[in-house]
Biopython code that builds the backbone (N, CA, C, O; Angstrom):
import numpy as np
from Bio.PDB.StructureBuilder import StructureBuilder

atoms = [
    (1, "UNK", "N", (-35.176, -234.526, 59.067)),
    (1, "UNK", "CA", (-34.406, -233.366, 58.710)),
    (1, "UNK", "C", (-35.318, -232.168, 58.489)),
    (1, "UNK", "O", (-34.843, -231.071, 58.781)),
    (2, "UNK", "N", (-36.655, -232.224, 57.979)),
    (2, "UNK", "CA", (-37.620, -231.340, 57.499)),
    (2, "UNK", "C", (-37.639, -230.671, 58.563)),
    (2, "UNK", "O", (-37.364, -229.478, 58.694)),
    (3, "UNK", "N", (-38.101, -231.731, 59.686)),
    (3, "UNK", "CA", (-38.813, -231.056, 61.340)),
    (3, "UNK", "C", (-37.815, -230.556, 62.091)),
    (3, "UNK", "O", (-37.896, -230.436, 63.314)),
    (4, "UNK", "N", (-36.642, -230.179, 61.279)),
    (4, "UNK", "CA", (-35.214, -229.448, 62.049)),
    (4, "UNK", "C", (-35.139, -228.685, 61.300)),
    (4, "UNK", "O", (-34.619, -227.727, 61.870)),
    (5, "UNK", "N", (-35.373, -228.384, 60.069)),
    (5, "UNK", "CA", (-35.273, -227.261, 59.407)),
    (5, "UNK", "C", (-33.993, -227.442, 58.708)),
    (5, "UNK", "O", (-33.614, -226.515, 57.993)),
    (6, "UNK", "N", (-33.241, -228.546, 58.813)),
    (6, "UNK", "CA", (-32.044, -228.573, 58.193)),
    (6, "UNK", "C", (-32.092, -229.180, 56.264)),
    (6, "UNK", "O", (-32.338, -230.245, 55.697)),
    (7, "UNK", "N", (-31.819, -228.202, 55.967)),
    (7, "UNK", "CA", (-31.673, -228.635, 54.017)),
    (7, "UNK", "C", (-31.082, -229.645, 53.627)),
    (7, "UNK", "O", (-30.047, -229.854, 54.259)),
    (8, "UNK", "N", (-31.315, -230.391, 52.819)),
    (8, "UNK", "CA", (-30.416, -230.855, 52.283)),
    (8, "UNK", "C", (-28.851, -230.779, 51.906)),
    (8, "UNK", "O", (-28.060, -231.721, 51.946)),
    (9, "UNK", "N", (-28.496, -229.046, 51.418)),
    (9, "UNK", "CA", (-27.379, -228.595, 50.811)),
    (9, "UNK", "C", (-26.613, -228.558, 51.661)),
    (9, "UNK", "O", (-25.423, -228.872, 51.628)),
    (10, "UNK", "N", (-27.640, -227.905, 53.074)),
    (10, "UNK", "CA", (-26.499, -228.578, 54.537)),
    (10, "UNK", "C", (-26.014, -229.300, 54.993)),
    (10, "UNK", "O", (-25.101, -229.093, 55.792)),
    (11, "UNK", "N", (-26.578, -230.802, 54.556)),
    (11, "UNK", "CA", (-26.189, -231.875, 54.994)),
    (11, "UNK", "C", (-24.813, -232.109, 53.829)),
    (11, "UNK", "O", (-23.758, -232.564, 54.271)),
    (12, "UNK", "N", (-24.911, -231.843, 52.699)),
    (12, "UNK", "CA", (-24.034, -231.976, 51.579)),
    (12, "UNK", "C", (-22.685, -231.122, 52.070)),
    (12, "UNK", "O", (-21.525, -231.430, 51.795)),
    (13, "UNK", "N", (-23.144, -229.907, 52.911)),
    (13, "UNK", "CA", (-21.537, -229.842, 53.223)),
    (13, "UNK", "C", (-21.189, -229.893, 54.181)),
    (13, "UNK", "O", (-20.191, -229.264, 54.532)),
    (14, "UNK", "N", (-21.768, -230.542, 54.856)),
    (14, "UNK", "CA", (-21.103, -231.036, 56.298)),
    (14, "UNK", "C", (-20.182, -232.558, 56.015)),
    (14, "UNK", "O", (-19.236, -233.012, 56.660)),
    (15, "UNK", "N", (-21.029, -233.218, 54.539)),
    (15, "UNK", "CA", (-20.351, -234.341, 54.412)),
    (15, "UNK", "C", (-19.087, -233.894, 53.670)),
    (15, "UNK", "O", (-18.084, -234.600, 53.569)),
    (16, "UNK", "N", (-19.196, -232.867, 53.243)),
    (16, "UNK", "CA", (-17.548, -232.435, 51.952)),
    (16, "UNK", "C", (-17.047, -231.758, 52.514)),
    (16, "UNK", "O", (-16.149, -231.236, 51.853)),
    (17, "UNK", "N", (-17.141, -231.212, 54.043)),
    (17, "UNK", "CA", (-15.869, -230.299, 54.402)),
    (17, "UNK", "C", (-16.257, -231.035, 56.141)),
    (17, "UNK", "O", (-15.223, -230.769, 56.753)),
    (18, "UNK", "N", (-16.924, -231.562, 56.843)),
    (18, "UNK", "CA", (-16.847, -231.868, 57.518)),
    (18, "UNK", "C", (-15.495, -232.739, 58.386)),
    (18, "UNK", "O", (-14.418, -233.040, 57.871)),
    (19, "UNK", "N", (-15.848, -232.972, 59.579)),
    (19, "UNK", "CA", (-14.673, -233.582, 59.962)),
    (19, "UNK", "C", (-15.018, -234.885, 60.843)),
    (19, "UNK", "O", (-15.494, -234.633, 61.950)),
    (20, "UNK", "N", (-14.856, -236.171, 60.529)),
    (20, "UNK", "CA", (-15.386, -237.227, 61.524)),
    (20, "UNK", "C", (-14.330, -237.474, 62.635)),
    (20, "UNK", "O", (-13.145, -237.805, 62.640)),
    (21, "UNK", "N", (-15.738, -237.020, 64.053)),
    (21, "UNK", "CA", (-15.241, -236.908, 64.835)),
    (21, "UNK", "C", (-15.280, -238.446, 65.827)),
    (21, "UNK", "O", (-14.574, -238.674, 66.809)),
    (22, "UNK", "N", (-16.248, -239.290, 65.266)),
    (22, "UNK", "CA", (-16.644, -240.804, 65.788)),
    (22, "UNK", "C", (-16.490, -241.382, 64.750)),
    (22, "UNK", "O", (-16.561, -240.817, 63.659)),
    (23, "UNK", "N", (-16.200, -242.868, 64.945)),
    (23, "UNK", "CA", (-16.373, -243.814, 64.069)),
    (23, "UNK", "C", (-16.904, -245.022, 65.074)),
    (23, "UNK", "O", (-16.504, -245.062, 66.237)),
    (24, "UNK", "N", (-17.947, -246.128, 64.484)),
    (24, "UNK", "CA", (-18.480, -247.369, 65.320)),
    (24, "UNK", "C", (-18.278, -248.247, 64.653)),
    (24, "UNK", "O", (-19.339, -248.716, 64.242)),
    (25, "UNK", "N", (-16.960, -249.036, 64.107)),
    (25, "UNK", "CA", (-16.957, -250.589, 62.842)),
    (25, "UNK", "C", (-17.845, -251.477, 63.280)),
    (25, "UNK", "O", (-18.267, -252.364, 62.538)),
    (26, "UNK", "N", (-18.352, -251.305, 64.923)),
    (26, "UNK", "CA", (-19.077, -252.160, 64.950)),
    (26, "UNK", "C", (-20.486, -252.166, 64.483)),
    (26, "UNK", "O", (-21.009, -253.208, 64.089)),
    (27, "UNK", "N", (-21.202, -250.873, 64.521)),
    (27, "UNK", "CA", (-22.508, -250.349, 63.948)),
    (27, "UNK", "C", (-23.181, -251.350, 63.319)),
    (27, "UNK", "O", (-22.394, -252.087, 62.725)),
    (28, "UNK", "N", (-24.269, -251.660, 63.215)),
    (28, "UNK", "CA", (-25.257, -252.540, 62.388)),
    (28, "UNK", "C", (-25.779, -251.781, 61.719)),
    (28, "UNK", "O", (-25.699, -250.619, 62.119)),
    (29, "UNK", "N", (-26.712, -252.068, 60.141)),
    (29, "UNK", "CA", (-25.813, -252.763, 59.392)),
    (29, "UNK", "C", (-24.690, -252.949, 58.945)),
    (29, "UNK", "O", (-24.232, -254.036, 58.596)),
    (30, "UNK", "N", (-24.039, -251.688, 58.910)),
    (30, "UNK", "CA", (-23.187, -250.794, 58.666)),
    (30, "UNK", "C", (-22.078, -250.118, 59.564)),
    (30, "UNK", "O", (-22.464, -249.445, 60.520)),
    (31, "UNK", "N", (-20.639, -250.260, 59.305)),
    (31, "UNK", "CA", (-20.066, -249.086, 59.973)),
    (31, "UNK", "C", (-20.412, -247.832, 60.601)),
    (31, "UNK", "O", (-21.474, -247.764, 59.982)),
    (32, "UNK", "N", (-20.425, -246.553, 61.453)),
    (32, "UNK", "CA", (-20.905, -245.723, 60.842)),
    (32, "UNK", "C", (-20.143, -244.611, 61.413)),
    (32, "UNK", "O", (-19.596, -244.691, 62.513)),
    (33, "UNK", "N", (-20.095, -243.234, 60.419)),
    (33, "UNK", "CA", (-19.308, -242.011, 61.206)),
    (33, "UNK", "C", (-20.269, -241.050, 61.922)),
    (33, "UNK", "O", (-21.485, -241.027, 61.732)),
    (34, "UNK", "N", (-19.478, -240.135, 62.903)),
    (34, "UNK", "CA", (-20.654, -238.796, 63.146)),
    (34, "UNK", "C", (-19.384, -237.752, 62.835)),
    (34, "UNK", "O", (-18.360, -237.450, 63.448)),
    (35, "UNK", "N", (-20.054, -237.314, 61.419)),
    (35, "UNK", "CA", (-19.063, -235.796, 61.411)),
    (35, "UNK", "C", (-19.647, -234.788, 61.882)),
    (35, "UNK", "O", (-20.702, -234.752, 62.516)),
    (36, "UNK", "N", (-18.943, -233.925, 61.568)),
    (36, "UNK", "CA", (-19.104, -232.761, 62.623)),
    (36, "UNK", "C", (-18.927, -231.485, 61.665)),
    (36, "UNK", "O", (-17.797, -231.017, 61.809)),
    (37, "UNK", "N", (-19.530, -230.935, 60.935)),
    (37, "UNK", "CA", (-19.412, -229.595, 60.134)),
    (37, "UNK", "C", (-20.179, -228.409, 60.929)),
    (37, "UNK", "O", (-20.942, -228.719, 61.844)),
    (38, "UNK", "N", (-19.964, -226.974, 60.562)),
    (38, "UNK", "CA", (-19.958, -225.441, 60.884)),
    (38, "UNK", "C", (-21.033, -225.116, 59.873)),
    (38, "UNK", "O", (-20.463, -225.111, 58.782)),
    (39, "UNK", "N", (-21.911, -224.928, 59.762)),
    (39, "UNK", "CA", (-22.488, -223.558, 59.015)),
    (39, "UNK", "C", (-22.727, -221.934, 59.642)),
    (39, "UNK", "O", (-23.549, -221.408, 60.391)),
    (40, "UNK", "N", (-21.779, -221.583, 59.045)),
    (40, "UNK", "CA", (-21.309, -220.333, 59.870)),
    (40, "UNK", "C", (-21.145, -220.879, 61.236)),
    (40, "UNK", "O", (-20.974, -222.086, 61.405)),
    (41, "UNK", "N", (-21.190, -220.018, 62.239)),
    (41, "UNK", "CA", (-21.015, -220.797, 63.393)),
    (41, "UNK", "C", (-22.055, -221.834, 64.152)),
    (41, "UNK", "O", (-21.825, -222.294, 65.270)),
    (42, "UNK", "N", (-23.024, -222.077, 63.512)),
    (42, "UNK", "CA", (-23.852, -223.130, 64.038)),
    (42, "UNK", "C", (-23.191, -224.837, 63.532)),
    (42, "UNK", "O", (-22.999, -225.362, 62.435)),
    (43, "UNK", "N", (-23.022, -225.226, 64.765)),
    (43, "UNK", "CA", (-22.284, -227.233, 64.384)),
    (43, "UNK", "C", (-23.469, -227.725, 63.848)),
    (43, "UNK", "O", (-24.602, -227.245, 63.835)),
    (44, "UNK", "N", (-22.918, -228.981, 63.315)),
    (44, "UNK", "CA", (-23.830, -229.399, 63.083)),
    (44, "UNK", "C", (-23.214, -231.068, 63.414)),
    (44, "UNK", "O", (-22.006, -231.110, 63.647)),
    (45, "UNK", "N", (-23.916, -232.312, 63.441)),
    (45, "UNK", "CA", (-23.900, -233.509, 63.262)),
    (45, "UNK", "C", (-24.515, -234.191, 62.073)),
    (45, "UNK", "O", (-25.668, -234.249, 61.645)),
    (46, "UNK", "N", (-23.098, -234.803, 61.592)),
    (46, "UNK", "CA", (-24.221, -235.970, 60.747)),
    (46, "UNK", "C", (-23.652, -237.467, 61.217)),
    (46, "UNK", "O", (-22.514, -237.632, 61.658)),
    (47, "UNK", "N", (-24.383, -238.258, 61.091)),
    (47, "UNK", "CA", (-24.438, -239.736, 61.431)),
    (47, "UNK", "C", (-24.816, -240.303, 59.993)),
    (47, "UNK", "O", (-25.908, -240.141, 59.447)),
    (48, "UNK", "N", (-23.473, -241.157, 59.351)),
    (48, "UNK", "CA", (-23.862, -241.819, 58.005)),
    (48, "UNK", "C", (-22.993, -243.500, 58.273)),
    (48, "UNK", "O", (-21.862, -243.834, 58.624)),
    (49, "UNK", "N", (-24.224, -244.204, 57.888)),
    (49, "UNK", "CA", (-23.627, -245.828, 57.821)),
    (49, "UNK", "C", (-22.861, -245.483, 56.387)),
    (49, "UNK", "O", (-23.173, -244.753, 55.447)),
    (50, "UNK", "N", (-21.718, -246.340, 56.646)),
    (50, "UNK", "CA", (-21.392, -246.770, 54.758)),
    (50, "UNK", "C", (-21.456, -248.157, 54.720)),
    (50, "UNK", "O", (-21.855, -248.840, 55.664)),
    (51, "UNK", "N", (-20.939, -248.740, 53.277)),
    (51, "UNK", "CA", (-21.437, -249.684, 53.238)),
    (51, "UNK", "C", (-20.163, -250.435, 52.116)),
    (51, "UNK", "O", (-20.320, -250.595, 50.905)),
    (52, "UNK", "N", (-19.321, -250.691, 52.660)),
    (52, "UNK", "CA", (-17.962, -250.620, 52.235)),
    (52, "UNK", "C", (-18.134, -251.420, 50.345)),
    (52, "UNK", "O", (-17.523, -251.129, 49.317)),
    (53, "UNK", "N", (-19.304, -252.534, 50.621)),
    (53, "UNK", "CA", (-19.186, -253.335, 49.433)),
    (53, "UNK", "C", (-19.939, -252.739, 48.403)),
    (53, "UNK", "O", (-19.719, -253.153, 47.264)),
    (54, "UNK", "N", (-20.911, -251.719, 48.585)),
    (54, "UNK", "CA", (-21.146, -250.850, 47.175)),
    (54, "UNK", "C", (-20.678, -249.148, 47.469)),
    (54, "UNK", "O", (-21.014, -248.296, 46.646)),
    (55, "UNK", "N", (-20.152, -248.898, 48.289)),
    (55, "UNK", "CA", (-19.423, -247.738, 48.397)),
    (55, "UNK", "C", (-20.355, -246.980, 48.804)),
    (55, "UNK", "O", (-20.061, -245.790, 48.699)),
    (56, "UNK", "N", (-21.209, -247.155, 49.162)),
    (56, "UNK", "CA", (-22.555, -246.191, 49.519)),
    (56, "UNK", "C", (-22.447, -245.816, 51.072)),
    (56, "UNK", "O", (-22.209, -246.506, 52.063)),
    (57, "UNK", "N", (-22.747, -244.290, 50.874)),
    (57, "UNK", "CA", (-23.089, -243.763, 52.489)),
    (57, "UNK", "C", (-24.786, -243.288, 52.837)),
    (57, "UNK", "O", (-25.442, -242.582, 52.072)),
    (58, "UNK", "N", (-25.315, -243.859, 54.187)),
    (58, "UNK", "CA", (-26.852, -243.590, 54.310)),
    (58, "UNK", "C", (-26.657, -243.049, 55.517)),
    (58, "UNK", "O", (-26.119, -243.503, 56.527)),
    (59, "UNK", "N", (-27.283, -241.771, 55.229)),
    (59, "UNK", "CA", (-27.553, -240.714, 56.359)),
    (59, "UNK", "C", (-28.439, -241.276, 57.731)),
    (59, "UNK", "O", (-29.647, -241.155, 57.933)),
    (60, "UNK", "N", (-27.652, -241.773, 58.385)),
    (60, "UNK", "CA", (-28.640, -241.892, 60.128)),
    (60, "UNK", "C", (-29.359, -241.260, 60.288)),
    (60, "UNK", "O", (-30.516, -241.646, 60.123)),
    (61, "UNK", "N", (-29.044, -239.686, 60.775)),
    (61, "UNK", "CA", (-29.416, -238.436, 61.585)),
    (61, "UNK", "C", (-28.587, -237.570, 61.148)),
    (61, "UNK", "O", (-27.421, -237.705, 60.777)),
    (62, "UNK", "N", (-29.562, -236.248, 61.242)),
    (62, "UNK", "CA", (-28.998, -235.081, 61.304)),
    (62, "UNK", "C", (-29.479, -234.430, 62.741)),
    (62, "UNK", "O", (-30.524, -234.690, 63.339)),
    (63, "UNK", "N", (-28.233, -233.336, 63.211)),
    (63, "UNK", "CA", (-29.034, -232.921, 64.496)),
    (63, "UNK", "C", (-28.387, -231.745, 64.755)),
    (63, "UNK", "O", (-27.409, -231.726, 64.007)),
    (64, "UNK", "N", (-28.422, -230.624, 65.510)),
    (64, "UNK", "CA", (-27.748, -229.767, 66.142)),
    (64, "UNK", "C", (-26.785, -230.126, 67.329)),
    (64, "UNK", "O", (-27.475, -230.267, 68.339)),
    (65, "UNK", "N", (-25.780, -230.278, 67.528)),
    (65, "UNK", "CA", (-25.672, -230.818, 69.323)),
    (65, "UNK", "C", (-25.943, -230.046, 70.358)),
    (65, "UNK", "O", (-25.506, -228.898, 70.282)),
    (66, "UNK", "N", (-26.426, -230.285, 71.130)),
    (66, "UNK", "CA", (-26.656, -229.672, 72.790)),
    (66, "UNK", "C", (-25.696, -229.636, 73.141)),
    (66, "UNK", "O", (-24.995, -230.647, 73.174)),
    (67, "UNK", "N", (-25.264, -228.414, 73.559)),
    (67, "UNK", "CA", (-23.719, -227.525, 74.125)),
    (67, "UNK", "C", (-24.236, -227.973, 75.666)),
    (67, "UNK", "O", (-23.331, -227.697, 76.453)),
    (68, "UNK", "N", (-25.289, -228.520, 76.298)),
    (68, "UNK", "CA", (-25.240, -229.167, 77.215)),
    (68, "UNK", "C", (-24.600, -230.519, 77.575)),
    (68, "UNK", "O", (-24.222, -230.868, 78.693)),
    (69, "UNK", "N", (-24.535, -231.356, 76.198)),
    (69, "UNK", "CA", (-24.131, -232.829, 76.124)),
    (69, "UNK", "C", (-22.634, -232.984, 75.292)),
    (69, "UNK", "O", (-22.068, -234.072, 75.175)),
    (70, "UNK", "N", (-22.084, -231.665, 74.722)),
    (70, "UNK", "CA", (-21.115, -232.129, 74.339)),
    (70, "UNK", "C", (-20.137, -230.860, 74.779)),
    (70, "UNK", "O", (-20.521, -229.887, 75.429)),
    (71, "UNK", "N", (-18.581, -231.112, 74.210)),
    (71, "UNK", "CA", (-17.484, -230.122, 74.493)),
    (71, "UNK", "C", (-17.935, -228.600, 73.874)),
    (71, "UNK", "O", (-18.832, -228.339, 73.073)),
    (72, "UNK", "N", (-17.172, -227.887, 74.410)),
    (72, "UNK", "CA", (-17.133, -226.398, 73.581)),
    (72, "UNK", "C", (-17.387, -226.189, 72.134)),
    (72, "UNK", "O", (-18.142, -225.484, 71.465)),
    (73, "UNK", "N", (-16.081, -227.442, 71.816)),
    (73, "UNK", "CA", (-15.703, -227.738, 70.325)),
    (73, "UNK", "C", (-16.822, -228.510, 69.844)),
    (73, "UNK", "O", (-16.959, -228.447, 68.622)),
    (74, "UNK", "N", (-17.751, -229.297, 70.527)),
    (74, "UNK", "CA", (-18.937, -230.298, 69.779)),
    (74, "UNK", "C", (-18.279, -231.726, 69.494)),
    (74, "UNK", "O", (-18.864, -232.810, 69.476)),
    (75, "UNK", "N", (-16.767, -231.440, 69.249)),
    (75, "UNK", "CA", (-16.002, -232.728, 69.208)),
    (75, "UNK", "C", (-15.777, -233.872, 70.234)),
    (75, "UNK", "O", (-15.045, -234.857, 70.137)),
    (76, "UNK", "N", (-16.672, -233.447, 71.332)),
    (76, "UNK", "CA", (-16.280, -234.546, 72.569)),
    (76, "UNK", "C", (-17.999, -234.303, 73.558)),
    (76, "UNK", "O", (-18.485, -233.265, 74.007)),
    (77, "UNK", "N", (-18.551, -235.808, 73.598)),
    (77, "UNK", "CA", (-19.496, -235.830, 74.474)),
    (77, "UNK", "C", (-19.107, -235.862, 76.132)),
    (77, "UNK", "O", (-18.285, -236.578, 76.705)),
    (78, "UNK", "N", (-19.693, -235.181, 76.491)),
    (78, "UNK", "CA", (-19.439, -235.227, 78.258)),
    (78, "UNK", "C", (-20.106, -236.287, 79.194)),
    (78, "UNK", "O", (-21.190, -236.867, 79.138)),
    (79, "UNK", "N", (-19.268, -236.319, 79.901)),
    (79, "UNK", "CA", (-19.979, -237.454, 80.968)),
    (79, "UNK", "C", (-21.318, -236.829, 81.743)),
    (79, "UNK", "O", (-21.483, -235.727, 82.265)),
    (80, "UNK", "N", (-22.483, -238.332, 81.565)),
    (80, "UNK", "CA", (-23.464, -237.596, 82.072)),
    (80, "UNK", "C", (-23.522, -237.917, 83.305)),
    (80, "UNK", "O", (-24.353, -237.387, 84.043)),
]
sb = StructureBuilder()
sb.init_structure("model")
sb.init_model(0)
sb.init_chain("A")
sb.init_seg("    ")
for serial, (resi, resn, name, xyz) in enumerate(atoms, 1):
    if name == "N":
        sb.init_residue(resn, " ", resi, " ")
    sb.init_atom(name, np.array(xyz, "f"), 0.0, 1.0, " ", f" {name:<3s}", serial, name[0])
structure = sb.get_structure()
């Protein structure tokens, strides 16, 4: 996250106003979502396993998406 420049506080509200746009039940260890939050108009991605039996969520990745690899909206990856 450092070597992206992305804060912490960013990641905090992408998880509280964000919107999950994936889910994988199958994911190892863990379930996991990729939401999708705005800071101002820059998207953003987060990727968090949860962990249903202590209620805990662990941050995968954070990333910008490539408007090359996904929809307008960021909500849909394109066929490569």
């Amino acid at each position: 996250m450092a070597e992206r420049a992305i804060r912490g506080a960013q990641i905090r509200w992408v998880l509280e106003s964000g919107e999950i746009i994936e889910t994988d039940l199958n994911d190892v260890p863990y379930p996991s979502h990729l939401i999708l939050g705005f800071l101002g108009d820059q998207p953003l991605h987060v990727v968090v396993g949860v962990d249903a039996a202590t209620q805990r969520c662990y941050i995968i990745t954070v990333y910008e998406p490539d408007p090359a690899r996904w929809s307008s909206d960021f909500r849909r990856r394109l066929s490569s």
